[in-house]
N, C-alpha and C positions, 0 to 999 in steps of 0.2 A: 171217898176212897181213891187211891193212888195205884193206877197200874203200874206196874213194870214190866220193860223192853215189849211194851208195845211197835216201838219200830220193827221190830221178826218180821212181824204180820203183814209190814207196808207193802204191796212189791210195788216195782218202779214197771213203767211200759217204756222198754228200749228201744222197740221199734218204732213205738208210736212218735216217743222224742225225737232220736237220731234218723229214722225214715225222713223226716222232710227238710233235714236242715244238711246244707253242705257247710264244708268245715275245712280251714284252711292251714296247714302245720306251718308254724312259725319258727320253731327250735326243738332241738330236743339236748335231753341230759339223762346224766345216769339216772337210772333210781335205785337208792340205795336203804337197807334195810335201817330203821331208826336206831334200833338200840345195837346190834352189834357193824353198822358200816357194809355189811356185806352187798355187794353189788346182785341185784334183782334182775334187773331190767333197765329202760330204757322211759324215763317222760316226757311224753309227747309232749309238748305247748300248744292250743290251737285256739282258734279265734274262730265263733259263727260265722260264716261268710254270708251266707243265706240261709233264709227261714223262711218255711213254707208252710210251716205249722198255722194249723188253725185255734186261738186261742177263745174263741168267741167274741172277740171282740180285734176287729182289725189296727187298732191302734197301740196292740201289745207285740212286741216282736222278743226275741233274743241276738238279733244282730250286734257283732261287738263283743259279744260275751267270751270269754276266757273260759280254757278247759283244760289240765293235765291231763294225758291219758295214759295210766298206767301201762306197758305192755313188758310180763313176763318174758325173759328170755333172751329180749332182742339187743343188740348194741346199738347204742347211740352215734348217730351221725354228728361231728362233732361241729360241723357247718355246714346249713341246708338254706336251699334259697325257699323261700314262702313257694305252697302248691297247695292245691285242693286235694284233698283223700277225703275216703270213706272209713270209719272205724269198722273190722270183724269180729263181729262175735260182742259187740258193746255189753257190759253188765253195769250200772249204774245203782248208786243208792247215795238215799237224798240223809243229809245231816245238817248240823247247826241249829243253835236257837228258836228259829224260824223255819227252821225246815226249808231254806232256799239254797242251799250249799248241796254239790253232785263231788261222789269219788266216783272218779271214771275207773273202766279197766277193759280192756280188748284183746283177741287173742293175738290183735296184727291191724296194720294201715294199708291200703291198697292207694296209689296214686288213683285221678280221675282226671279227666281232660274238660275244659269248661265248666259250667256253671249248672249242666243239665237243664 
């Protein structure tokens, strides 16, 4: 037997993820709705900068990894030099074939100073 939208059920740990990793904003662009164009928001581009995350195993990281992050509302900086921020309010959910793919969404970025 075959369930359906099992994924409802999944939930993602936001904190658990984004708490130990800093993250470093790269670019941003509109984000614009698929089907009618309508300007939303703002997509972060980010890159892990560090991962503090414990995987059980010390030779797994997320360093390097890419992330858009959704944010409602905001406009886009049309040229930003690379900084370190914190996502607020991250809400995450994991998709793709393999379940290894994340759509981000946040209510907002906070710049941060170093690498904590």
């Amino acid at each position: 037997m075959s369930f359906k939208k099992l994924s409802a059920f999944k939930q993602f740990d936001n904190q658990g993820f984004f708490g130990p990793k800093i993250l470093m904003a790269m670019s941003e662009e509109p984000w614009l709705d698929f089907d009618s164009g309508k300007k939303l928001g703002t997509k972060l581009n980010v890159v892990v900068w560090q991962d503090h995350s414990d995987y059980g195993d010390p030779t797994i990281t997320n360093v390097g990894q890419t992330l858009s992050v959704k944010i409602a509302g905001r406009e886009p900086q049309q040229i930003i030099t690379p900084h370190l921020v914190r996502l607020i309010n991250p809400e995450a959910t994991i998709y793709g074939e393999y379940q290894n793919q994340l759509s981000v969404r946040a209510d907002d970025v906070e710049d941060i100073e170093g690498g904590e």
